[in-house]
VOMAR-905474 format. One record per atom (N, C-alpha, C): y, x, z; residue in one letter; residue number from 1. Coordinates in Angstrom, 1 decimal, always signed. Example, Ala and Ser with C-alpha at 12.3 -4.5 7.8 and 13.67 -1.06 7.14 Angstrom:
BEGIN
  north   east     up type seq
   -5.7  +13.2   +7.8    a   1
   -4.5  +12.3   +7.8    a   1
   -3.3  +13.2   +7.8    a   1
   -2.2  +12.8   +7.1    s   2
   -1.1  +13.7   +7.1    s   2
   +0.0  +12.9   +7.9    s   2
# end
This chain:
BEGIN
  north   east     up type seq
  +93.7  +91.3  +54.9    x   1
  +93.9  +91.8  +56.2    x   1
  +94.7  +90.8  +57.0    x   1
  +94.8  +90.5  +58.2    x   2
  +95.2  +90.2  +59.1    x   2
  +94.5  +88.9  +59.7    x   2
  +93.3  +88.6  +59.3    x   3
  +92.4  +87.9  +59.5    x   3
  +91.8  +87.9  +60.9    x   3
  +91.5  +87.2  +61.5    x   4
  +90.7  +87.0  +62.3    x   4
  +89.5  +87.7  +62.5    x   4
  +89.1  +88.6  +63.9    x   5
  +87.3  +88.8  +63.5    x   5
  +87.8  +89.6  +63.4    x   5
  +86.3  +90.6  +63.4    x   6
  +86.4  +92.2  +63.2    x   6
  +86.7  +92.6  +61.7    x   6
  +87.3  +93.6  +61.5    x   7
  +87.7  +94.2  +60.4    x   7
  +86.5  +94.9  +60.2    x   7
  +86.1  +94.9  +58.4    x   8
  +85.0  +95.6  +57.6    x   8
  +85.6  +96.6  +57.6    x   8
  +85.0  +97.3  +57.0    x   9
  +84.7  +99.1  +57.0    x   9
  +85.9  +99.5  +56.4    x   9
  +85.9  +98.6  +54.6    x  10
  +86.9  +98.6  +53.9    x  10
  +88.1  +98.8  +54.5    x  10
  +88.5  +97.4  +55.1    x  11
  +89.7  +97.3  +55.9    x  11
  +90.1  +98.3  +56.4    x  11
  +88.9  +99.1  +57.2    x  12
  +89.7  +99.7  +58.2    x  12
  +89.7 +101.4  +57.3    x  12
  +89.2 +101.2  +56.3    x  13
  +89.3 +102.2  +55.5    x  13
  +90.5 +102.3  +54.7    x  13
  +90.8 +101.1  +54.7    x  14
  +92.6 +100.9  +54.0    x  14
  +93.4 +101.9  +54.7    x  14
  +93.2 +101.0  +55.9    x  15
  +94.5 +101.5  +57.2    x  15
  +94.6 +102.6  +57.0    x  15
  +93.4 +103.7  +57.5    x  16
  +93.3 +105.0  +57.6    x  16
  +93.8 +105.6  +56.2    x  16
  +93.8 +105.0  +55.3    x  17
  +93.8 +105.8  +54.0    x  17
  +96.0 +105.7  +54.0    x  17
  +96.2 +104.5  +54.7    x  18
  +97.9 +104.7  +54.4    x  18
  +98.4 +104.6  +55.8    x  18
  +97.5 +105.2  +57.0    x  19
  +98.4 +106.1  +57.6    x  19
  +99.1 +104.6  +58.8    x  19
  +98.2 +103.3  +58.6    x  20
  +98.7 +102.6  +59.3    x  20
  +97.9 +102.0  +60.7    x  20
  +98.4 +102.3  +61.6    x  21
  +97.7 +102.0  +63.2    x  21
  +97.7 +100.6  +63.9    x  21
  +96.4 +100.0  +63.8    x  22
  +96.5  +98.6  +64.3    x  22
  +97.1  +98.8  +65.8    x  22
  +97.7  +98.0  +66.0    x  23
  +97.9  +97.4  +67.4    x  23
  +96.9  +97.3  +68.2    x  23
  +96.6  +97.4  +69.6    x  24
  +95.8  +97.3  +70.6    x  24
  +96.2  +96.6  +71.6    x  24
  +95.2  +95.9  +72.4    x  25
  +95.8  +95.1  +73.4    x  25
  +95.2  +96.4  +74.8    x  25
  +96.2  +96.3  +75.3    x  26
  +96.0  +97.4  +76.6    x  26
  +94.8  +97.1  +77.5    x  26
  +94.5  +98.0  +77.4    x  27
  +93.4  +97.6  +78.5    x  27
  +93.8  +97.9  +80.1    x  27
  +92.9  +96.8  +81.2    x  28
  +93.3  +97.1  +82.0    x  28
  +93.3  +97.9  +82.6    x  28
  +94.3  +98.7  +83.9    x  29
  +93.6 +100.0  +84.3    x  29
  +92.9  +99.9  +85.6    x  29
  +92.1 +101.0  +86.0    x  30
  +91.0 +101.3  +86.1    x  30
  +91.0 +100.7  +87.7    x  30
  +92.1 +100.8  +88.6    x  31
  +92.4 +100.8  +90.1    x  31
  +92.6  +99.0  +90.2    x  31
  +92.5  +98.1  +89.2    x  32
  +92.2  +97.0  +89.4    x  32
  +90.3  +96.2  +89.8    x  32
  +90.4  +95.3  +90.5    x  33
  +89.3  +95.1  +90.7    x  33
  +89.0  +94.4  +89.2    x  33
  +87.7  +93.7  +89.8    x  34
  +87.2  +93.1  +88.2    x  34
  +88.3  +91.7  +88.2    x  34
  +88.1  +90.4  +89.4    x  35
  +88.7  +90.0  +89.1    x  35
  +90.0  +90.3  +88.8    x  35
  +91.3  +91.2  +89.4    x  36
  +92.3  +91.2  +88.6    x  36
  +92.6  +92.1  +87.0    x  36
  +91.5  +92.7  +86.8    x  37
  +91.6  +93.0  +85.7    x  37
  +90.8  +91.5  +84.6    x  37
  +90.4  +90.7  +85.0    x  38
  +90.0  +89.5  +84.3    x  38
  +91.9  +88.6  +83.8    x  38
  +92.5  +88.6  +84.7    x  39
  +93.9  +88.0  +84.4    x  39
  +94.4  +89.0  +83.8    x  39
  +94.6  +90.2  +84.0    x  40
  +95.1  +91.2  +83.3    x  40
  +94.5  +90.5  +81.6    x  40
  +93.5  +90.5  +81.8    x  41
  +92.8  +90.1  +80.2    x  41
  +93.1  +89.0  +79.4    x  41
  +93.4  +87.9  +80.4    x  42
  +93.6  +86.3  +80.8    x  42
  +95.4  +86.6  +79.5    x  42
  +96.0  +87.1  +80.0    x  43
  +97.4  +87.0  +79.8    x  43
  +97.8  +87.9  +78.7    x  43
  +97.1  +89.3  +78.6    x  44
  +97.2  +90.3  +77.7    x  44
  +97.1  +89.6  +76.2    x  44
  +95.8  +88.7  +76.4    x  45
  +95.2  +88.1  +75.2    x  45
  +95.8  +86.7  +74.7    x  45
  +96.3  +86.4  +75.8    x  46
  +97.1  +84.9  +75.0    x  46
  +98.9  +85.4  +74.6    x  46
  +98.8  +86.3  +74.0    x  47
 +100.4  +87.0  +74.2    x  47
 +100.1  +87.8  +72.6    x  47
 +101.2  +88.1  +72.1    x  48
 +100.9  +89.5  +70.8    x  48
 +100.5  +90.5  +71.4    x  48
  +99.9  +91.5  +70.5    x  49
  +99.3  +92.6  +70.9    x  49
 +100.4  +93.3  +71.4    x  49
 +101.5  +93.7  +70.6    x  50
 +102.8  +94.4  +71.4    x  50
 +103.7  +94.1  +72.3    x  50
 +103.0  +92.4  +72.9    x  51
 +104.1  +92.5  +73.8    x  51
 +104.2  +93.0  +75.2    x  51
 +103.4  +93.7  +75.5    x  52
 +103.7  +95.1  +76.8    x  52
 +103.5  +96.2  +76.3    x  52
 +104.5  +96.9  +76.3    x  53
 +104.8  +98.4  +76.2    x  53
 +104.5  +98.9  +77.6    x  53
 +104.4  +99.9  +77.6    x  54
 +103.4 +101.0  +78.1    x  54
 +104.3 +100.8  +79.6    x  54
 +105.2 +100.7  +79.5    x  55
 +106.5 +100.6  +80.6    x  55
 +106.4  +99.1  +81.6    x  55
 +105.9  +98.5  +80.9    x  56
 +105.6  +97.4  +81.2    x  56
 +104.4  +97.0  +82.7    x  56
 +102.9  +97.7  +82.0    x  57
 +101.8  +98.1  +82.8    x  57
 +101.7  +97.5  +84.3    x  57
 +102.3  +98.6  +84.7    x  58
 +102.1  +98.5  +86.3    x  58
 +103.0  +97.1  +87.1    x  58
 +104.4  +96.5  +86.2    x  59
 +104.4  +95.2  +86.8    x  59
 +103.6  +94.0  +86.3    x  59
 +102.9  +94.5  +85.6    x  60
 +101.7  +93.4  +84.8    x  60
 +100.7  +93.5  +86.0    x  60
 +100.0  +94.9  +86.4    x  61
  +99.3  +95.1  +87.0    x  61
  +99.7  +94.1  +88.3    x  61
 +100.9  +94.5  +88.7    x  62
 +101.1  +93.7  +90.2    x  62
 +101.1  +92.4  +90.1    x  62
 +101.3  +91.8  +88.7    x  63
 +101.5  +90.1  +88.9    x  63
  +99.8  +89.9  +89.2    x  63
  +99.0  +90.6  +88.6    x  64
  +97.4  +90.5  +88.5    x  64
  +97.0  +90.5  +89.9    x  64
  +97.3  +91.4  +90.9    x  65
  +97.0  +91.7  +92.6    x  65
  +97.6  +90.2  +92.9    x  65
  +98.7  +90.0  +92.4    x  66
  +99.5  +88.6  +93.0    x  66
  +98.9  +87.1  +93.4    x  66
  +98.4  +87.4  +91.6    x  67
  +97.8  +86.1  +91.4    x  67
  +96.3  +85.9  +92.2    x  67
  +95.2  +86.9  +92.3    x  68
  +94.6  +86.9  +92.9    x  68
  +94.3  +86.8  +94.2    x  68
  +95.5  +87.3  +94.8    x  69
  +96.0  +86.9  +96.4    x  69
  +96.3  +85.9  +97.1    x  69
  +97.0  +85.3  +96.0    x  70
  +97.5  +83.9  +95.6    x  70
  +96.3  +82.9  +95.6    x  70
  +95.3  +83.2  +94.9    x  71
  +94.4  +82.1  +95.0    x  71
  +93.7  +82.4  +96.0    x  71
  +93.2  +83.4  +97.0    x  72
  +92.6  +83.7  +97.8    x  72
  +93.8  +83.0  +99.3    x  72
  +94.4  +83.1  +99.0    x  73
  +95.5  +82.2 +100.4    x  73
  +95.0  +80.7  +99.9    x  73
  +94.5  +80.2  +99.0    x  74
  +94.8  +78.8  +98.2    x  74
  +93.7  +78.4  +99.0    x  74
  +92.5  +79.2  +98.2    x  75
  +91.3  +78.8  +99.2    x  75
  +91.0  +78.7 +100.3    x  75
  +91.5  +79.8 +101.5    x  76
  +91.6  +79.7 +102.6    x  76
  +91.8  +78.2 +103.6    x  76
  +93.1  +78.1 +102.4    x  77
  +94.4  +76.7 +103.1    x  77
  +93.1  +75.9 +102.8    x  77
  +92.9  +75.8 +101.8    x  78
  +92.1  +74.6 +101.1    x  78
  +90.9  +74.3 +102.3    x  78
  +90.2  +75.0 +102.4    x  79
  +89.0  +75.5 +103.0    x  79
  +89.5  +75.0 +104.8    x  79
  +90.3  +75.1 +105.2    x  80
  +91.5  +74.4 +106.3    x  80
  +91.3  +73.1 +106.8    x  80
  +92.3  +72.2 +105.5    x  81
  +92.5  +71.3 +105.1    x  81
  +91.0  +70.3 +104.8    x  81
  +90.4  +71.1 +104.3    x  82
  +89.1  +70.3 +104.5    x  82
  +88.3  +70.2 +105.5    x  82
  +88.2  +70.7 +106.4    x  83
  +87.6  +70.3 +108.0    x  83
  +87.7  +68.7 +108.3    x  83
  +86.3  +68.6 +108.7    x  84
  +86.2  +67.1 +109.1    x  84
  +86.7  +67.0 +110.6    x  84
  +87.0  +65.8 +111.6    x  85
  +87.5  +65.4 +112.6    x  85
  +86.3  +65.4 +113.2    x  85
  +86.4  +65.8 +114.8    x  86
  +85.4  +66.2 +115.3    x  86
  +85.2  +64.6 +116.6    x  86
  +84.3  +64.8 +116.8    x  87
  +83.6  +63.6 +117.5    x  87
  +84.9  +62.7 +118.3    x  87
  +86.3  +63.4 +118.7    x  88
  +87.4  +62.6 +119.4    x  88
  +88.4  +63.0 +118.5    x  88
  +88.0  +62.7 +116.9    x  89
  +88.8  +62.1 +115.3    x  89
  +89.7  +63.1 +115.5    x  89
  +90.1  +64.4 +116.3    x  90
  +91.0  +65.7 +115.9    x  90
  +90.1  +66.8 +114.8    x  90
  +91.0  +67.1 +114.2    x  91
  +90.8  +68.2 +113.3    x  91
  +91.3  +69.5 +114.4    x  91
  +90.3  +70.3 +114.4    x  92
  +90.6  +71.7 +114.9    x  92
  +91.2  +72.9 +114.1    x  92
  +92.4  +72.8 +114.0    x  93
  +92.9  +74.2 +112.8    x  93
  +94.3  +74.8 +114.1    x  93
  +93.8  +76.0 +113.6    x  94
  +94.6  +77.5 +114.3    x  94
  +96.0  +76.7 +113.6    x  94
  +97.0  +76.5 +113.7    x  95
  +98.4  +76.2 +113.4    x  95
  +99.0  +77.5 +112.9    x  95
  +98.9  +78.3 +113.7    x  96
  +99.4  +79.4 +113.5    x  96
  +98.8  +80.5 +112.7    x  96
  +98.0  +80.3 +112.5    x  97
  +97.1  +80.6 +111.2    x  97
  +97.4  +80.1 +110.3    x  97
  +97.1  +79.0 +110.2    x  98
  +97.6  +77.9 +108.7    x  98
  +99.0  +77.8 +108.8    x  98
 +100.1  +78.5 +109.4    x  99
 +101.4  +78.7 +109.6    x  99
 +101.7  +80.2 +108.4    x  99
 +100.7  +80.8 +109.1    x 100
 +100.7  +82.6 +108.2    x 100
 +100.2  +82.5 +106.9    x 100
  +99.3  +81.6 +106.6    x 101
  +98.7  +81.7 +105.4    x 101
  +99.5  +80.9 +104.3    x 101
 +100.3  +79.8 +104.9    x 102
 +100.9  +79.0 +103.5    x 102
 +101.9  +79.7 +103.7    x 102
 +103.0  +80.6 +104.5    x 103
 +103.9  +81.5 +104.3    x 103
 +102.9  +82.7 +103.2    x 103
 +102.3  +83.3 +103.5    x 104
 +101.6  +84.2 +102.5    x 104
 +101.4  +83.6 +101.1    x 104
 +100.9  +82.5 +101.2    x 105
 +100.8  +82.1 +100.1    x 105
 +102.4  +81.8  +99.1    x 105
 +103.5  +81.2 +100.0    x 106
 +104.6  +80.7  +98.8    x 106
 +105.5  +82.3  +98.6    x 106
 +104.9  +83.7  +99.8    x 107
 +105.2  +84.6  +98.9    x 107
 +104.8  +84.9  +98.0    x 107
 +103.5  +84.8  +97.9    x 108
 +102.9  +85.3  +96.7    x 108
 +103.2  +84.4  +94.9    x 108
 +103.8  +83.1  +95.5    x 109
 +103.9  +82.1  +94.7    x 109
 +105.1  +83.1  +93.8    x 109
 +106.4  +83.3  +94.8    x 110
 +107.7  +83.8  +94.9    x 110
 +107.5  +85.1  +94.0    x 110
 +106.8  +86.2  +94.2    x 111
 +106.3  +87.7  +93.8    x 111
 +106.2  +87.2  +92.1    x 111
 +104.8  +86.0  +92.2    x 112
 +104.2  +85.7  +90.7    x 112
 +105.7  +85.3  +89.7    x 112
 +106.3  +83.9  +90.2    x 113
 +107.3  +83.5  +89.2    x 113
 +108.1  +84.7  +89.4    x 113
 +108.8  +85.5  +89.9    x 114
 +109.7  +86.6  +89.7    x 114
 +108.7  +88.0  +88.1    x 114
 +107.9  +88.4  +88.9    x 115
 +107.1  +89.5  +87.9    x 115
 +107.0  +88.7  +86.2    x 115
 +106.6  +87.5  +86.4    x 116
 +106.1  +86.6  +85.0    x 116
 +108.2  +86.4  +84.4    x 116
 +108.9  +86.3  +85.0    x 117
 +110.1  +86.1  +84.5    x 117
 +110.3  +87.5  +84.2    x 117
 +110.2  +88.3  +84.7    x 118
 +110.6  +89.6  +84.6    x 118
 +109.8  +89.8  +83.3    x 118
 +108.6  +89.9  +83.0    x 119
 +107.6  +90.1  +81.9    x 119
 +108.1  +89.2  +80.6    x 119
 +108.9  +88.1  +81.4    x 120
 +109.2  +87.5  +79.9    x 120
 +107.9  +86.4  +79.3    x 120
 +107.2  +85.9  +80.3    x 121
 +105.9  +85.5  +80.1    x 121
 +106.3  +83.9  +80.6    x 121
 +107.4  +83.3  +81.1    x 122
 +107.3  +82.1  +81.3    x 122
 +107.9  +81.3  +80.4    x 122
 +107.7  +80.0  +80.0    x 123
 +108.3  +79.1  +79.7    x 123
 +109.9  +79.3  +79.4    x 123
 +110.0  +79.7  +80.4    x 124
 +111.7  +80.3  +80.2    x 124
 +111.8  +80.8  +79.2    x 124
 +111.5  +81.6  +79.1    x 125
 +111.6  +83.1  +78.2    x 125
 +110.3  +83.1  +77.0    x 125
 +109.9  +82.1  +76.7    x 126
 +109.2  +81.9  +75.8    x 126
 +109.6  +80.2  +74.8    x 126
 +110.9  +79.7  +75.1    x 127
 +110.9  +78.5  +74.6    x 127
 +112.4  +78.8  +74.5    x 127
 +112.6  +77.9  +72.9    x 128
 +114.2  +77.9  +72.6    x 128
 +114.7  +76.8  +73.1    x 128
 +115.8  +77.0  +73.7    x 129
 +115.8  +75.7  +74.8    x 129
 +116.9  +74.3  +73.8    x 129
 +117.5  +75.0  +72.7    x 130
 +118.1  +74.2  +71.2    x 130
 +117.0  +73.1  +70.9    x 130
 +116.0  +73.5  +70.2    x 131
 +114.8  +73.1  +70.1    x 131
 +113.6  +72.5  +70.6    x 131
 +113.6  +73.0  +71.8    x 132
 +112.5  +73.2  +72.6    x 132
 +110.9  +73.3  +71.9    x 132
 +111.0  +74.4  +71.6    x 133
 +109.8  +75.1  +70.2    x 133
 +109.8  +76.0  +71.2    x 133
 +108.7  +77.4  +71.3    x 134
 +108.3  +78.1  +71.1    x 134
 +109.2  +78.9  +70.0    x 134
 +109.8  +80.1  +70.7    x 135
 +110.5  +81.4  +70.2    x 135
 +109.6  +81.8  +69.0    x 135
 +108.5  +82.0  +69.1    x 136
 +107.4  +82.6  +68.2    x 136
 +107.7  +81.6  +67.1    x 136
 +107.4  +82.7  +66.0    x 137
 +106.9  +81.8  +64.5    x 137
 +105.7  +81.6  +64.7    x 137
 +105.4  +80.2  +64.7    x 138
 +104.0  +80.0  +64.6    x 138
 +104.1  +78.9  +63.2    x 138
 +102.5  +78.5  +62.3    x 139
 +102.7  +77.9  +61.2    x 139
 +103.5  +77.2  +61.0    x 139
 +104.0  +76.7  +59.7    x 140
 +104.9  +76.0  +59.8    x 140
 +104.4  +74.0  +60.0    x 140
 +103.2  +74.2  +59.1    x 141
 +102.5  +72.9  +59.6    x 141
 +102.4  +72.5  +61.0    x 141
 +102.3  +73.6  +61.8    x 142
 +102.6  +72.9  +63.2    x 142
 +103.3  +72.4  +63.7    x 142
 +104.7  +72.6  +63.5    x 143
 +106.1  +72.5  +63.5    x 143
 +106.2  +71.0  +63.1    x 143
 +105.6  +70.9  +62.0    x 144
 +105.9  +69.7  +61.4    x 144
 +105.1  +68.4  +61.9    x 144
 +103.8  +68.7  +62.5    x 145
 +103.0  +67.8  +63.3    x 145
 +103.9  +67.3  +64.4    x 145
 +104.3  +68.4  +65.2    x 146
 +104.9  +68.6  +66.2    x 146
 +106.4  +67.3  +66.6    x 146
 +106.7  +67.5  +65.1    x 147
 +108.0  +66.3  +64.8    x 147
 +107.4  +65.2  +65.1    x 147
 +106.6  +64.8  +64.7    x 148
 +106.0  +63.5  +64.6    x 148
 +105.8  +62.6  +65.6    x 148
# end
């Protein structure tokens, strides 16, 4: 057990027989679109299965609207920024438009790094700063590449 890949019948016949409950990764909930329930998925799954408790959820949920917002202002700006110069070499962009949208945008930047520190999902909060390892036990062979 603790293998990779779906668990055989056996396996899961063990569990049941002593009464022990695999972990789950939360699924997202339902009031997210597709893409933000795709980063909901994105993050849920590069993390251990327990590390959002149920309590957790809904500021997970918000970094998910965040980030998506976030890149939706990205493209906008981008989409901007790319305009070719017109026959007397000016670029025509609303100022005040591309004034509101990179404000929108380094909110949303601001919202993401605060919820992700809050979650305990950054660099910060995932690196021993003695070390500078990774808090997690991961193999030890890694560790040891890693010296090198």
């Amino acid at each position: 057990m603790g293998d990779r890949g779906r668990q055989s019948a056996a396996e899961v016949a063990h569990l049941a027989e002593n009464n022990v409950i695999p972990l789950k990764r939360p699924c997202a909930p339902a009031e997210l679109t597709d893409e933000q329930a795709e980063e909901w998925h994105k993050i849920t799954d590069s993390l251990p299965a327990d590390w959002f408790p149920k309590e957790t959820w809904p500021v997970l949920a918000q970094l998910c609207r965040h980030i998506t917002r976030a890149r939706r202002f990205a493209a906008l700006l981008q989409d901007m920024e790319a305009q070719k110069p017109g026959e007397d070499g000016k670029v025509d962009i609303d100022l005040k438009l591309y004034r509101d949208l990179s404000r929108s945008e380094e909110e949303q930047s601001r919202a993401i790094a605060s919820l992700s520190t809050k979650l305990r999902i950054t660099n910060q909060a995932t690196v021993d700063k003695r070390t500078n390892r990774n808090k997690g036990s991961g193999p030890s062979w890694d560790h040891q590449r890693n010296a090198r």
